[in-house]
MMTF fields as JSON, N, C-alpha, C and O atoms, coordinates in Angstrom:
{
  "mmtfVersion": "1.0.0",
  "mmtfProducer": "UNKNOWN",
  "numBonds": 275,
  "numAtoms": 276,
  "numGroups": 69,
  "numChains": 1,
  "numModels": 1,
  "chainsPerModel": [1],
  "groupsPerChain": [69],
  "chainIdList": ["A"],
  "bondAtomList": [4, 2, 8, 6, 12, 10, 16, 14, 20, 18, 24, 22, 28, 26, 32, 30, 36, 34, 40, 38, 44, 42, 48, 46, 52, 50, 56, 54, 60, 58, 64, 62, 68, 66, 72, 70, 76, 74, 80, 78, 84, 82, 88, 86, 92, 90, 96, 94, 100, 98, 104, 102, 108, 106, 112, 110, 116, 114, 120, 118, 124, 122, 128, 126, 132, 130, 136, 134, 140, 138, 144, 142, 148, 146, 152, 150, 156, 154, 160, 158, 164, 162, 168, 166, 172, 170, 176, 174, 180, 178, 184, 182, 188, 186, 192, 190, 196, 194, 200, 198, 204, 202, 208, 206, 212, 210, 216, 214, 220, 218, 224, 222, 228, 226, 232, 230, 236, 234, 240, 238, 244, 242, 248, 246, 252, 250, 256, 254, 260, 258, 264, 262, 268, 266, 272, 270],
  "bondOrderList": [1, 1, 1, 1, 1, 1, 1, 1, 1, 1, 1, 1, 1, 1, 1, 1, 1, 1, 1, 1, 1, 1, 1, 1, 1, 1, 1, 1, 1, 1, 1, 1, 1, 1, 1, 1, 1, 1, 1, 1, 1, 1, 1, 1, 1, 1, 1, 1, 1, 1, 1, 1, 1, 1, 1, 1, 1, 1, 1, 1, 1, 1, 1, 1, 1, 1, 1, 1],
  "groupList": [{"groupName": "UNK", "atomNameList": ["N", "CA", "C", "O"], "elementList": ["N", "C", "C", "O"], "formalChargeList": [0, 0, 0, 0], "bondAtomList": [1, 0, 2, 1, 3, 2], "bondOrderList": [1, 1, 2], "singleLetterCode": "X", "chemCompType": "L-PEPTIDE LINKING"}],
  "groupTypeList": [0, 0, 0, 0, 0, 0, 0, 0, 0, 0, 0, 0, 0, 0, 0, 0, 0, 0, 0, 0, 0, 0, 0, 0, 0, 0, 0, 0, 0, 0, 0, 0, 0, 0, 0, 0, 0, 0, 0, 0, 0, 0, 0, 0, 0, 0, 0, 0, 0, 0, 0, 0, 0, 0, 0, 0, 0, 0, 0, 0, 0, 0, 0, 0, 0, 0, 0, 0, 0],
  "groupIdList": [1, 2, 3, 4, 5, 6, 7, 8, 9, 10, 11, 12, 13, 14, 15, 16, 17, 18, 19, 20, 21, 22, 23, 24, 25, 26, 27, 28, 29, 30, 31, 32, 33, 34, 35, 36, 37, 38, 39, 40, 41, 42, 43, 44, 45, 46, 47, 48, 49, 50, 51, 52, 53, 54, 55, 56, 57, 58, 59, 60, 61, 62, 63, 64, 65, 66, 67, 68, 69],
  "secStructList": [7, 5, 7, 7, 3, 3, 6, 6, 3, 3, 6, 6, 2, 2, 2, 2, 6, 2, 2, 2, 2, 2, 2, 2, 2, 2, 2, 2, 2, 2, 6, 6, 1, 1, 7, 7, 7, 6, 6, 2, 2, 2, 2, 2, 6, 2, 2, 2, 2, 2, 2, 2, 2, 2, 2, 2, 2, 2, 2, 2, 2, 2, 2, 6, 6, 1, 1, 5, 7],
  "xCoordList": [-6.991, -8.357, -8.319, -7.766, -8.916, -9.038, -10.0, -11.013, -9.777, -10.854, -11.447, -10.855, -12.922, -13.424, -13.484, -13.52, -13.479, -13.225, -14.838, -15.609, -15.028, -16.372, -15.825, -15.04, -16.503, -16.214, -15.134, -14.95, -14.174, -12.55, -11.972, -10.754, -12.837, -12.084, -12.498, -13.569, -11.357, -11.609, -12.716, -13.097, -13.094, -14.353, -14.324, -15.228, -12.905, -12.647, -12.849, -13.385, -12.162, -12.526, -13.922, -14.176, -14.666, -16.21, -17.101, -18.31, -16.373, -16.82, -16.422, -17.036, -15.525, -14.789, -15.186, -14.901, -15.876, -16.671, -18.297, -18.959, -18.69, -19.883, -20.037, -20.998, -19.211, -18.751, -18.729, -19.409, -17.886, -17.481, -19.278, -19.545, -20.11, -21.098, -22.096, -22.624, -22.174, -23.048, -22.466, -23.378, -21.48, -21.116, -21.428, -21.533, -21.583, -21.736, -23.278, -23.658, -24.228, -25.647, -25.713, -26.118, -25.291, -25.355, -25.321, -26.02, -24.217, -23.682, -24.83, -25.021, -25.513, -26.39, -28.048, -29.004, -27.806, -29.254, -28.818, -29.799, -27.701, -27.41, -27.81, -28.393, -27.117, -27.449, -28.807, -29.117, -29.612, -31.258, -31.334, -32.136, -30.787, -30.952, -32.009, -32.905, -31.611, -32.702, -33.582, -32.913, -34.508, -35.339, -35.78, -36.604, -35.017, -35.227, -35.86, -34.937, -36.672, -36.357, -35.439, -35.264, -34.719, -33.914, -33.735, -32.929, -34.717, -34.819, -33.519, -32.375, -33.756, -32.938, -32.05, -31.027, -31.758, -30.357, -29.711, -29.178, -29.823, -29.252, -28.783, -27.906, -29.977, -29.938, -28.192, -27.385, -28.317, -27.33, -26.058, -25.061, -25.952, -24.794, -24.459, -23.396, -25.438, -24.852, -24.176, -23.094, -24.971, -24.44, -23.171, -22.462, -22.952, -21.445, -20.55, -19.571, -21.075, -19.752, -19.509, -18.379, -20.71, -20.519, -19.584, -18.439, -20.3, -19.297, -17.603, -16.773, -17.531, -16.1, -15.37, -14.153, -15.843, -15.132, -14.653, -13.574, -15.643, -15.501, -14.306, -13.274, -14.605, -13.654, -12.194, -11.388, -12.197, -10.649, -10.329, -9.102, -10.679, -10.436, -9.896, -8.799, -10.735, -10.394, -8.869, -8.039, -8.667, -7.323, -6.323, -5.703, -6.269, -5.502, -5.109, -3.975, -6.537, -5.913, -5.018, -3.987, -5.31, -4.637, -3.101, -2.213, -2.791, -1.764, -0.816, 0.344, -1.385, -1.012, -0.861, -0.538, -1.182, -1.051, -2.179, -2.02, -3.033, -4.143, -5.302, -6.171, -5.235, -6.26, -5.213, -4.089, -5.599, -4.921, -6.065, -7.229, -5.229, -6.155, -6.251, -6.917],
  "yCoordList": [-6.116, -6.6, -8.098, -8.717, -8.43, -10.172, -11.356, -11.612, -11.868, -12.253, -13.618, -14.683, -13.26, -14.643, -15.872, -16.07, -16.782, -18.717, -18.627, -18.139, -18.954, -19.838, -21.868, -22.352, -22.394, -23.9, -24.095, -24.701, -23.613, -23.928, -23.222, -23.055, -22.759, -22.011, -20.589, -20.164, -19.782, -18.476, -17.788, -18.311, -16.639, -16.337, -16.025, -16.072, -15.617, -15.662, -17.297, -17.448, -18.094, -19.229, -19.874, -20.604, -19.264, -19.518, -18.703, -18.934, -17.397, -16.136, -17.384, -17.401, -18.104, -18.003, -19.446, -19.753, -20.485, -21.277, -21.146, -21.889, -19.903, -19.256, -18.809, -19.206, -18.072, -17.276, -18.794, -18.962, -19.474, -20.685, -21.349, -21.953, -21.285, -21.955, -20.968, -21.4, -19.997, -18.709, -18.601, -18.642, -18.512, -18.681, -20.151, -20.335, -21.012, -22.144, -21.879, -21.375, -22.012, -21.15, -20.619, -21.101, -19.325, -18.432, -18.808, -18.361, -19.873, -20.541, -21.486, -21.631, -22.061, -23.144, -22.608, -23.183, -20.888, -20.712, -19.778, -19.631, -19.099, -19.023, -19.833, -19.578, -21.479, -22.165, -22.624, -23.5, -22.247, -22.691, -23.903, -24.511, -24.506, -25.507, -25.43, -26.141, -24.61, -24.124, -23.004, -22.114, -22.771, -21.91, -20.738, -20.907, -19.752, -18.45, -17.405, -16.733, -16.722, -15.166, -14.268, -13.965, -13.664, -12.463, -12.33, -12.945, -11.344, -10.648, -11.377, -10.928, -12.134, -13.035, -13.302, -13.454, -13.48, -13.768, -12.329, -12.435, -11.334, -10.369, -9.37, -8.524, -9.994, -10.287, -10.623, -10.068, -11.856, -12.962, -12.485, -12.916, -11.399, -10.992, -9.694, -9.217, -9.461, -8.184, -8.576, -8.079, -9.938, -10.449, -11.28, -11.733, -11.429, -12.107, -10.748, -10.511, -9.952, -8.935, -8.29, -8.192, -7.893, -7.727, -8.665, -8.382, -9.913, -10.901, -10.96, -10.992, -10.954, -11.038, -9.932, -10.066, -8.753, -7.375, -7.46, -7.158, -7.874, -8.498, -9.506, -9.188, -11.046, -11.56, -10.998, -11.138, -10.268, -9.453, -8.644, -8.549, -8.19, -6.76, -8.036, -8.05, -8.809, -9.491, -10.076, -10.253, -10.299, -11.209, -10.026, -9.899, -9.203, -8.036, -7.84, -7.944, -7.471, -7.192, -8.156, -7.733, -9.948, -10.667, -10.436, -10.373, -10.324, -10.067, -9.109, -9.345, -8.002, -6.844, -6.538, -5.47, -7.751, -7.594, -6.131, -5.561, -5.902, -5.073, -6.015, -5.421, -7.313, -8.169, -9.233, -9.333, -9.887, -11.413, -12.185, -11.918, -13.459, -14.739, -15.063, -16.016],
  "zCoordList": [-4.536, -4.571, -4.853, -5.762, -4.022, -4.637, -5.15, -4.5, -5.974, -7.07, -6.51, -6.334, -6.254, -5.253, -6.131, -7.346, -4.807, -5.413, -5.572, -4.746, -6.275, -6.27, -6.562, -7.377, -5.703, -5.774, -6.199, -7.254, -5.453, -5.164, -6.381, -6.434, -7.452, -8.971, -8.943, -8.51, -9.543, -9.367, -10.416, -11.463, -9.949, -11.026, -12.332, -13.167, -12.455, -13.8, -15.108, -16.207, -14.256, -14.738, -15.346, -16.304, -14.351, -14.415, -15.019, -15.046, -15.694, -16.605, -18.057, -19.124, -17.765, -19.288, -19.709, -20.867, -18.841, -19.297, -19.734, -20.459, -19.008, -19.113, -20.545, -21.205, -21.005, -21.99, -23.271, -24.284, -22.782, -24.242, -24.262, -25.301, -23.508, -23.252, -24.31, -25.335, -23.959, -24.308, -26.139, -26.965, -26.509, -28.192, -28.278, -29.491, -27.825, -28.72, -28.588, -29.645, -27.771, -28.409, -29.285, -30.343, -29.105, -30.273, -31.707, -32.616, -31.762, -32.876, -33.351, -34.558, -32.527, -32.916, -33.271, -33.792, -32.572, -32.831, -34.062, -34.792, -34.548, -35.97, -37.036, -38.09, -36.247, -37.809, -37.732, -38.539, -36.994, -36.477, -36.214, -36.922, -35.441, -35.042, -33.762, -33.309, -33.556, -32.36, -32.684, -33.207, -32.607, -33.339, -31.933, -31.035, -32.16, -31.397, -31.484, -31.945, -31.419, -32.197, -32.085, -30.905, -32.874, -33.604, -32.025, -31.326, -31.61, -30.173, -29.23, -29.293, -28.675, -27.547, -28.417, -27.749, -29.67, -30.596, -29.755, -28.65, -30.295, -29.834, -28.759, -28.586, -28.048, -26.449, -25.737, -24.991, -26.523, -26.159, -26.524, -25.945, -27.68, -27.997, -26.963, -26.563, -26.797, -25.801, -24.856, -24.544, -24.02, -22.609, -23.19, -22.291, -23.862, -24.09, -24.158, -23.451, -25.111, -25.252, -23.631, -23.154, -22.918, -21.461, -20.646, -20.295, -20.379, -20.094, -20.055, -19.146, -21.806, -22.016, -21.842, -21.968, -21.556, -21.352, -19.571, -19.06, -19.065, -17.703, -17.486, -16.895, -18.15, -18.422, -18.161, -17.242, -19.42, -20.037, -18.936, -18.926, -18.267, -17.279, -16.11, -15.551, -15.985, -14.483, -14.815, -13.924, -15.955, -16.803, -16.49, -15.435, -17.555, -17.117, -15.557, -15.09, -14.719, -13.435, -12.927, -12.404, -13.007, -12.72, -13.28, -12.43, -14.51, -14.817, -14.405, -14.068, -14.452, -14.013, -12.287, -11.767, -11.646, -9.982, -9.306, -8.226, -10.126, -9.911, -8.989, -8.353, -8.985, -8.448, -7.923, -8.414, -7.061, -6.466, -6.108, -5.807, -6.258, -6.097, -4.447, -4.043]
}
């Protein structure tokens, strides 16, 4: 199976800047710097843990020759 380029970088790449993007939010609407409600705080944690499970699986397959670039 092979893991599509988006703008010449593979999608994993672009999960895992998504991902570093999405915790530093999180992080900033923790320390309230940004003023959220609770709601979308937790929101946000779901779609990261989704994300990064995604992430991890696409890593693995890469590793594991289950996926190619």
């Amino acid at each position: 199976m092979r893991i599509p380029i988006i703008l010449g970088q593979p999608l994993h790449l672009w999960l895992g800047i998504l991902l570093f993007l999405l915790i530093i939010f999180q992080i900033v609407v923790a320390k309230r710097i940004i003023k959220v409600p609770f709601k979308w705080h937790r929101i946000g944690g779901y779609v990261i843990l989704l994300l990064a499970m995604i992430h991890g699986f696409i890593a693995y397959g890469l590793n594991n020759s289950i996926f190619v670039l």
